[in-house]
C-alpha positions as CSV (number, residue, x, y, z in Angstrom):
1,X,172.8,103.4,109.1
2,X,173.3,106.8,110.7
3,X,170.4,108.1,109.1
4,X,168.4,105.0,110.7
5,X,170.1,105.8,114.1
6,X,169.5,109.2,113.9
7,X,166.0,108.8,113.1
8,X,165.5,106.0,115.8
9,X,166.8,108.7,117.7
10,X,164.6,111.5,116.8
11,X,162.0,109.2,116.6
12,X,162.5,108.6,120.8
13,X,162.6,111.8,121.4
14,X,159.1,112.3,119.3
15,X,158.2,109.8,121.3
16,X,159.3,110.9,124.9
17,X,158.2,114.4,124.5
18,X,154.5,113.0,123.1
19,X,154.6,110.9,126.3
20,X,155.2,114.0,128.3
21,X,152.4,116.0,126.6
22,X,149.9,112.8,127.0
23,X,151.1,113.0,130.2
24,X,150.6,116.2,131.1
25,X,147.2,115.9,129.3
26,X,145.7,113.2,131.0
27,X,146.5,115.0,134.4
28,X,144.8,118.7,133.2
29,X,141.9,116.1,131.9
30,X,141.8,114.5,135.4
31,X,142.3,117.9,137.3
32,X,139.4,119.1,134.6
33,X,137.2,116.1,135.1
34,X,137.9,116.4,138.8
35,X,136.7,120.4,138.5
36,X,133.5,119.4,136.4
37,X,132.6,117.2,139.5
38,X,132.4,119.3,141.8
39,X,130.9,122.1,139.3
40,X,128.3,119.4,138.7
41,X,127.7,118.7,142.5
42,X,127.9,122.5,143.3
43,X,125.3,122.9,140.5
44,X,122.8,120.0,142.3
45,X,123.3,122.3,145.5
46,X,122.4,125.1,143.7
47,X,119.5,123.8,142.2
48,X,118.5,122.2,145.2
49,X,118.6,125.9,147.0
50,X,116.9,127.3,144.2
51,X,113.7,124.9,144.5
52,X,113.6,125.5,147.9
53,X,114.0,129.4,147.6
54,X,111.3,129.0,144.6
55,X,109.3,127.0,147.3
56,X,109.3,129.3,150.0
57,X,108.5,132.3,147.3
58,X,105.6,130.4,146.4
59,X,104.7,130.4,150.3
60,X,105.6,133.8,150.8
61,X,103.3,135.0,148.1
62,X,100.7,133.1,149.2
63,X,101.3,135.3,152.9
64,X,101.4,138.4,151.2
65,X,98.4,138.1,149.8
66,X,96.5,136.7,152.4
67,X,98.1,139.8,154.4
68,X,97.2,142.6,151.5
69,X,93.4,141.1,151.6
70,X,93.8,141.3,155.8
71,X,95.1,144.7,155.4
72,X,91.9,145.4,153.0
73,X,89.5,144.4,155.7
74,X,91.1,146.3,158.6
75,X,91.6,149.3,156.6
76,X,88.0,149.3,156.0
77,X,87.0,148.4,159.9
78,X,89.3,151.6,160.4
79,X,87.2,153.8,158.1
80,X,84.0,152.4,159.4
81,X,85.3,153.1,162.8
82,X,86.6,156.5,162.0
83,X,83.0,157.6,160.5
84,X,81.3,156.3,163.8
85,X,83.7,158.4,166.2
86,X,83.1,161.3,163.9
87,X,79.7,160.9,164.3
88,X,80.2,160.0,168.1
89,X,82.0,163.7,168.0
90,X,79.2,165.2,166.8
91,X,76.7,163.6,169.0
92,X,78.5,164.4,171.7
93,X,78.8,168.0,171.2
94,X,75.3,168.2,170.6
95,X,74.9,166.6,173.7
96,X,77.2,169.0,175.6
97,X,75.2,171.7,174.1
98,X,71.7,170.7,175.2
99,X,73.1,170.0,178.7
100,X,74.8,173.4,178.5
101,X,71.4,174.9,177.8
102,X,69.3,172.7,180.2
103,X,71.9,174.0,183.0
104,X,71.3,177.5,181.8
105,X,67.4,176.9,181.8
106,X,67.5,175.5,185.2
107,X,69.7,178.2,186.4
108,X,67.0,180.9,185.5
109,X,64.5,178.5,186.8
110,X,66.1,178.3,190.4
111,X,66.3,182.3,190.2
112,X,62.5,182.4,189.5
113,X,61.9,180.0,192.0
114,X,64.2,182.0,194.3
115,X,62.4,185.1,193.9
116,X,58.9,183.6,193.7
117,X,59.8,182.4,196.8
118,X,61.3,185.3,198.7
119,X,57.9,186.8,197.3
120,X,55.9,184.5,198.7
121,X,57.8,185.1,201.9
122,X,57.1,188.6,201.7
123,X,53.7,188.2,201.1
124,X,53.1,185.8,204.5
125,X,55.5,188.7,206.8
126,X,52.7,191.2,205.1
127,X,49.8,189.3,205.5
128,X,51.3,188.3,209.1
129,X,51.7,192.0,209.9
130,X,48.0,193.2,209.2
């Protein structure tokens, strides 16, 4: 009968520790369940923020390259533009150069007409004189 009591006995405390362990089971299953919730619902955020950030990559794109093609066209307005003040320059200082020399021209012209005049001056006092 001992060895019935003595295994009833062992057999409780089998029985209480394995309650303890189930115990303490259950509650790092709950406290894990509990975790993989909000894993799960941290996860949904993330993939939420990850459409949208997909989304607005998309967009972005879709900016850049409408930018890269504007960028295209204004670089070549700015080369256009550039080789029309360059020739501008030029025209310019051909210009400058022919008004340069007209000045000149009339300069001498002014001196001739200077000294045909104080020649024809002349003449009149001599003519006036005789």
């Amino acid at each position: 009968m001992k060895r019935r009591w003595n295994s009833r006995k062992s057999n409780s405390k089998k029985l209480v520790i394995i309650e303890g362990d189930l115990e303490r089971t259950e509650e790092r299953a709950e406290l894990a369940e509990s975790k993989c919730s909000e894993l799960e619902e941290e996860l949904k955020n993330v993939t939420n923020n990850l459409k949208s950030l997909e989304a607005q990559a998309e967009k972005y794109s879709q900016k850049e390259d409408k930018y890269e093609e504007e960028i295209k066209i204004l670089t070549d307005k700015l080369k256009e533009a550039e080789t029309r003040a360059e020739f501008a320059e030029r025209s310019v200082a051909k210009l400058e150069k022919t008004i340069d020399d007209l000045e000149d021209k009339l300069k001498c012209t002014k001196e001739e007409h200077l000294c045909t005049q104080r020649m024809l001056d002349q003449t009149l006092l001599d003519l006036n004189e005789m």
